[in-house]
C-alpha positions, -999 to +999 in steps of 0.1 A: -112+100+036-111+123+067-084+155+066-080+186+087-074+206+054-081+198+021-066+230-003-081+227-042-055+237-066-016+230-064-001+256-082+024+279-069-002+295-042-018+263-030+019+242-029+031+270-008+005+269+018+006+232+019+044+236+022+041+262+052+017+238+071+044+205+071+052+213+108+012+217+120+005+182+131-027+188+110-035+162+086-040+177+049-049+168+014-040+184-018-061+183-049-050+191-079-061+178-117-031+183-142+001+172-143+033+191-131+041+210-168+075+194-177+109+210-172+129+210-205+155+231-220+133+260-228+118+291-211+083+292-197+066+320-211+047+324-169+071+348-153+065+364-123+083+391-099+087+378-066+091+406-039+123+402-011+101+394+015+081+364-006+114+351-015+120+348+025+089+332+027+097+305-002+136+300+017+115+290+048+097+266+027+131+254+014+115+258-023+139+287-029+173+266-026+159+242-044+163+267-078+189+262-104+199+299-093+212+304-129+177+309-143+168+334-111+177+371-121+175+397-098+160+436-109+185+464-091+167+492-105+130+499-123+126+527-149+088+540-158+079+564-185+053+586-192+037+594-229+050+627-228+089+620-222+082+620-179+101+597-164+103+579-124+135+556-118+131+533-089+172+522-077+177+493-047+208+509-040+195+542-034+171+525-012+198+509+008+181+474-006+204+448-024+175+442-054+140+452-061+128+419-069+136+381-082+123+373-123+121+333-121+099+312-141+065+299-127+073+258-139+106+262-121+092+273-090+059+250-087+086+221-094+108+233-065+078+235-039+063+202-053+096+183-048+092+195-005+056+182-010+060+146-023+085+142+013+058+161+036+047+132+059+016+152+070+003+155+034-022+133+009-018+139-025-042+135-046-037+138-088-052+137-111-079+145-094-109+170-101-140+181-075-172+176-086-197+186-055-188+207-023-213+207+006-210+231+036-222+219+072-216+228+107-196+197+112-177+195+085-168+201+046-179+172+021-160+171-015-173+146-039-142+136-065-154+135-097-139+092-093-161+089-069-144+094-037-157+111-006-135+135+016-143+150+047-127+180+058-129+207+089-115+229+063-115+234+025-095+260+008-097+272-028-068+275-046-075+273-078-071+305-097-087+333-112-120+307-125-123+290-091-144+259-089-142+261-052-157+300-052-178+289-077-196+264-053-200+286-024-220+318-019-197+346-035-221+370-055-195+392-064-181+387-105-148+397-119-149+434-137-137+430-170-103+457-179-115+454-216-079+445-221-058+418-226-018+411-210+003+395-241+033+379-226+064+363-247+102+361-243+125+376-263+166+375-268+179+413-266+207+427-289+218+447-255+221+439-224+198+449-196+223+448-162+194+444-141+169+469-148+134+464-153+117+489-180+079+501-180+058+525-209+026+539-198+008+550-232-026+562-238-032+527-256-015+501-236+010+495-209+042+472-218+066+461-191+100+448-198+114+421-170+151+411-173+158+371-177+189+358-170+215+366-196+205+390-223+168+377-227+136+398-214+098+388-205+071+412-217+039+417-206+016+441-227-016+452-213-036+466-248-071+460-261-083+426-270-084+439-306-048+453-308-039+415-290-056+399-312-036+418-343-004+414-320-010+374-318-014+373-356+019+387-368+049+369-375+073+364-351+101+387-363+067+415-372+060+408-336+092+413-319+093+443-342+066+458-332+081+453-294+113+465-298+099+498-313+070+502-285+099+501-261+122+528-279+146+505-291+161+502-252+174+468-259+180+468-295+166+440-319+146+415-305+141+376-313+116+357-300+122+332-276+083+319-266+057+325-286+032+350-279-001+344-254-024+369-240-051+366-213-081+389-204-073+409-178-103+420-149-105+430-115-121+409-091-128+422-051-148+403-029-166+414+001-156+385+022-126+359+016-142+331+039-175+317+053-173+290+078-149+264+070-137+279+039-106+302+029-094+315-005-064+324-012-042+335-047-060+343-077-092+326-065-096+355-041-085+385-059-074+394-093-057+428-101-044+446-133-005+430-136+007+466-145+025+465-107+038+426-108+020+419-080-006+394-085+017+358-073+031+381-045-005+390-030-013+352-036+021+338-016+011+360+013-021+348+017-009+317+023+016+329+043-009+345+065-033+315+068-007+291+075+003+314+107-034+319+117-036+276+115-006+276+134-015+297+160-052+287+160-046+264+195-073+246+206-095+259+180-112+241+149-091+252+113-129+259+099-141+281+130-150+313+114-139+339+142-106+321+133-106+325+095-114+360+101-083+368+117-066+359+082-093+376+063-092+409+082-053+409+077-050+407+043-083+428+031-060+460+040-031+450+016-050+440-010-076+467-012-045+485-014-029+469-042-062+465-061-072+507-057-033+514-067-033+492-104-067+507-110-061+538-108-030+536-125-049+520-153-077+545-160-052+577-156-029+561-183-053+548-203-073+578-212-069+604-240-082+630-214-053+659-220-059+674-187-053+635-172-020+632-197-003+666-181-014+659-143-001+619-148+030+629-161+038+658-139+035+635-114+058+609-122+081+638-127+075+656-096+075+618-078+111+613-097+128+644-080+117+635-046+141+609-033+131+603+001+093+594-016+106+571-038+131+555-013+095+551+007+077+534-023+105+506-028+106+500+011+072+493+008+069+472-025+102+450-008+077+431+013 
C-alpha cells in the first residue's frame, strides 16, 4: 500500500488532522488499533476544556455540529484560590468574550470527527490495526502492520499519545519527567448548581479543579501524590465524594458519584525537536504538560491544525521534506514551551511548604485579581 500520509493513532488529535486534510488531494491512511469506545447513556469520565478558537477549528471540520449540544457546557467565568484565602476570578464578560471555554466529553467528540472520517473519500482506514516496524529512508517511510501488511508513505505522523510507539521507533532521546504525582478524575452530581463557573484550589498538597457538566454535575481532576491517589482510589464512593466536596469548601454542596474514580501519572515531556525527515508528531506524542491549566487536547488540536495548513500550503513540495516540517515545528515550539514553563512553574510554587513561596504565590494571585486590564489580557490569550 502506497499513501502520501499515513497518521498513527485516531484519537481526538490524529482524527482532527485527518479531518483537516479531506480537501488536500493527498492520499492518506489512518491507523489505529481499538475500537471507537461505545456511546451509551452514561458520562465519560475523559473530559477536556476546549478553548474558543479550537472549537472554530473543530466547526471547520464539521465535528462540532455534529454534538448532541445538550451534553456541551460552556464556562463563563473561572475562580482560583490560594491556600491562604487569595483569590483570582477570571469573567468572559468582563473580557468582552461570550465563554471561557466548552466542557464536552472526549467519546462524544472522537465519535463526531470519526463520523466526517468514514465519508472522507481521500482517506484509508485502517482498524484494528497495530504497527509493528518503522523504517526511515530518503525515499520514503516503510510501516510493517503487525498482519503483515506493508505501507509506504512520504510521510508518517505519530499520533498516538503520551507512550508513542511511533516516537518510540525514531531517534527521540529525550524521556518524560515524572511530576511524582498523579491526576484522579471522576464525575460527580452537585447538591448546587454551578451557572457556569469553573472552580480551582491550589494547596500545598495537591491541586483540584472543578469543571461544570451540563446540568448540575461537575468533572474533577485532582493533581496529588501517587500515595494520597492511591488512598483516594481505595475509599468508597460516598468516602470519596466526601472527601471532594470538603477539599473544595463545600462550593457545590454534597456530592454523588457519577464515574468512578481513575488517576494517571502525571510528567512533563519537552522534546528538542518535533520532526526528522518525513516524520511529524503531534498531541500527546509530542508534548505532555501538568493538566493544572486544561490545556493538554488544546495544544494537541493545534498542532494539527498547524500541520494540516503547512501540507496545504506545501505546493510543489514533498509532505516529508524536512525544511517543510520545520515550518510547523518552528511554529508551535513557541506556544508550547510557553504552556509547558507556565504549568510548571505553577506546580512547584504551589506545591511547596516553602513559607516565603506561600506569601509571594498568594500575594500574587491577589495583586493579579485587582488588576483588571491583566486579567482581561490573560483570558484574551487562553481564548485561542
Amino acid at each position: 500500500m502506497e499513501f502520501d500520509i499515513v497518521i498513527n493513532g485516531g484519537g481526538l488529535v490524529g482524527a482532527s488532522l485527518a479531518s483537516a486534510l479531506k480537501s488536500s488531494g493527498l492520499k492518506i491512511a489512518l491507523v489505529e488499533g481499538q475500537a471507537l469506545p461505545s456511546l451509551d447513556s452514561g458520562w465519560d469520565s475523559r473530559i477536556y476544556a476546549f478553548t474558543p478558537g479550537n472549537v472554530d477549528f473543530l466547526k471547520e471540520l464539521g465535528a462540532w455540529q455534529r454534538l448532541d449540544q445538550t451534553r456541551v457546557q460552556q464556562v463563563e467565568e473561572m475562580r482560583v484560590f490560594g491556600d491562604t484565602g487569595a483569590e483570582l476570578d477570571f469573567s468572559a464578560y468582563q473580557a468582552g468574550a461570550p465563554e471561557l471555554a466548552f466542557i464536552l466529553e472526549s467519546r462524544l467528540l472522537q465519535h463526531a470527527l470519526w463520523q466526517g472520517l468514514r465519508e472522507q473519500q481521500n482517506l484509508t482506514i485502517l482498524q484494528p490495526a497495530q504497527c509493528a516496524a518503522l523504517k526511515i529512508d530518503d525515499d520514503a517511510a516503510h510501516l510493517t502492520l503487525k498482519d503483515g501488511r506493508e505501507i509506504r508513505t512520504s510521510l508518517i505522523v505519530g499520533a498516538d499519545g503520551r507512550d508513542s510507539w511511533v516516537r518510540q521507533q525514531t531517534i527521540m532521546p529525550e524521556v518524560p519527567t515524572p511530576y511524582h504525582q498523579h491526576g484522579v478524575v471522576a464525575n460527580f452530581n452537585t447538591a448546587k448548581a454551578h451557572r457556569g463557573i469553573a472552580y480551582q484550589w491550589f494547596t500545598p498538597d495537591g491541586i483540584l479543579a472543578l469543571l461544570p457538566l451540563p446540568g448540575k454535575r461537575i468533572s474533577i481532576v485532582w493533581s496529588v501524590s501517587p500515595e494520597r491517589s492511591a488512598e483516594l482510589l481505595a475509599l468508597t464512593h460516598e468516602e470519596f465524594a466526601a472527601r471532594v466536596a470538603e477539599a473544595g469548601k463545600y462550593t457545590l454542596g454534597e456530592l454523588e458519584v457519577i464515574t468512578p474514580p481513575a488517576s494517571f501519572a502525571l510528567r512533563v515531556l519537552n522534546l528538542a525537536h518535533l520532526t526528522k525527515p518525513r516524520l511529524a508528531l503531534i498531541g500527546d506524542a509530542a508534548h505532555n504538560i501538568h493538566p493544572l491549566s486544561g490545556h493538554g487536547v488544546n495544544l494537541g488540536l493545534r498542532d494539527a491544525h498547524e500541520l494540516a495548513q503547512v501540507l496545504l500550503q506545501r505546493g510543489t513540495a514533498d509532505c516529508g521534506d524536512l525544511a517543510l516540517l520545520r515550518r510547523y515545528e518552528a511554529t508551535r515550539q513557541t506556544d508550547i514551551m510557553s504552556m509547558q514553563l507556565t504549568t510548571d512553574t505553577l506546580k512547584h510554587l504551589f506545591i511547596n511548604d516553602n513559607p516565603v513561596l506561600r506569601t509571594l504565590r498568594n500575594l500574587g494571585l491577589s495583586a493579579t485579581n485587582k488588576l483588571t486590564p491583566l486579567k482581561n489580557m490573560l483570558v484574551r490569550h487562553a481564548l485561542n
